[in-house]
N, C-alpha and C positions, 0 to 999 in steps of 0.2 A: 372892609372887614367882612368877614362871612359868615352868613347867618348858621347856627348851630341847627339841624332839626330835633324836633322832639323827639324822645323814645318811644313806640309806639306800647301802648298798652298794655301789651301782651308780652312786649319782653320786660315791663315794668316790674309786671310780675313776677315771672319768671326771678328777676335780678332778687327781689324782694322775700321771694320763697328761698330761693339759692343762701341768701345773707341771711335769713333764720337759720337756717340749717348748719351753717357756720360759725354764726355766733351759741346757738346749741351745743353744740361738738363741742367746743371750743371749753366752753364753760362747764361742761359737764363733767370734762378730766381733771380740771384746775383744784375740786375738792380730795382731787389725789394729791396730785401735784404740791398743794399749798400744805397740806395738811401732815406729808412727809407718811405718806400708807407705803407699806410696806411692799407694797407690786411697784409702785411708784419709785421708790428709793434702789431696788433692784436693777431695773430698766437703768437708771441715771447713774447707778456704780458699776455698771459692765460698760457706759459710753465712758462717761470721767475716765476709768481706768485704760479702756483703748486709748483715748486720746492724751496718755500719759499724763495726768494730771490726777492720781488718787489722790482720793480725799476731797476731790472738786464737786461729789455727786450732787448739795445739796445748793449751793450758788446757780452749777448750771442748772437742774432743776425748777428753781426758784426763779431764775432767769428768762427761762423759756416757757414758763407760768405766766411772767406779768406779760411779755411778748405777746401772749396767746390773748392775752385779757384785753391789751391794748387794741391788738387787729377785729378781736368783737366789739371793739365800742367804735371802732371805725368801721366797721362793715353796715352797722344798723344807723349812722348818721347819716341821712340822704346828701350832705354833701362831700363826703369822704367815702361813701360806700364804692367807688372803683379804687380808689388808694387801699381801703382795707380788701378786697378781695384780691390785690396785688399780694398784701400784706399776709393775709392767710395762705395765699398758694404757695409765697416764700415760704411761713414756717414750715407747711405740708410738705416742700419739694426737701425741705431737710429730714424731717421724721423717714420721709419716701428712700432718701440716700444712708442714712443711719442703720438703718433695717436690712436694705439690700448690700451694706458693706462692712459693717463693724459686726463683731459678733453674735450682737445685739438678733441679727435674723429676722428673716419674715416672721414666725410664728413665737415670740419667746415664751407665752404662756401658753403653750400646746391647745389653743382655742380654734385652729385654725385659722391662725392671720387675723383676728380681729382688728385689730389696732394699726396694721397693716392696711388691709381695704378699709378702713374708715379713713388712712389717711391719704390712701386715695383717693377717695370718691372727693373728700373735702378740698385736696389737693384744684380738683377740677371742677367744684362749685367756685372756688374763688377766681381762677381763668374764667367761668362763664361771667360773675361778676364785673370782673373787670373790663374783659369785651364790650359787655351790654353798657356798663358804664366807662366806656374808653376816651367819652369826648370828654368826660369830666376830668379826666386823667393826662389828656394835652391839654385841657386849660393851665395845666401846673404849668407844663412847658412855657419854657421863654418862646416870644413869638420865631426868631430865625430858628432856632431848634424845632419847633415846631412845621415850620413851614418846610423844611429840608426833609421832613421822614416820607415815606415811598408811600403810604395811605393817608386816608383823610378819614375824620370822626364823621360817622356816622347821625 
């Protein structure tokens, strides 16, 4: 069996600063999100209603709230923190696709894109996350699955 190496130091950190940052974001919309504020419910009745489902705004909403809550409690547990930075970059790469194709827009609150490049940037704190912790993340893997993919954990 083969010896795992350590992370070095520096991208400890790195990982550690990254997963604050994410579970900050994260939690810092959720008092929108949960609380049904009225920027919040806007956003979520122009996707419901693209995605033909009026009336859906406050499920999916509510939905993509706990998701967001879940992927912060799994980003700052050191031994989940590559699953959650997996887990945040998913919700990010959807906010990311939501924005760039449903009416929704890059800019909906004429801020310029705020909510946009933040869920960018988050987007790519959670990929750095998960790189840096990627050998935690083939642990999950069954060993032939594992053994079969084209890199090795760092």
């Amino acid at each position: 069996m083969e010896q795992v190496k350590a992370t070095p130091i520096w991208a400890s950190v790195i990982a550690w600063a990254a997963a604050i940052w994410i579970a900050y974001e994260l939690l810092w919309y959720e008092q929108y999100k949960l609380t049904g504020n009225e920027g919040s419910v806007y956003l979520f009745t122009i996707l419901s209603d693209w995605l033909g489902s009026p009336g859906g705004e406050k499920p999916f909403r509510l939905f993509v709230g706990i998701m967001e809550i879940a992927a912060s409690i799994l980003v700052l547990i050191p031994r989940t923190q590559g699953v959650g930075g997996l887990f945040a970059a998913g919700i990010m790469a959807g906010a990311i696709f939501f924005h760039t194709v449903s009416p929704l827009g890059i800019d909906p609150y004429g801020d310029g894109g705020v909510l946009f490049k933040e869920a960018c940037f988050t987007f790519l704190m959670g990929l750095l996350v998960a790189w840096i912790r990627r050998a935690q993340i083939l642990a999950l893997l069954p060993r032939s699955l594992a053994a079969r993919l084209p890199f090795k954990a760092a």
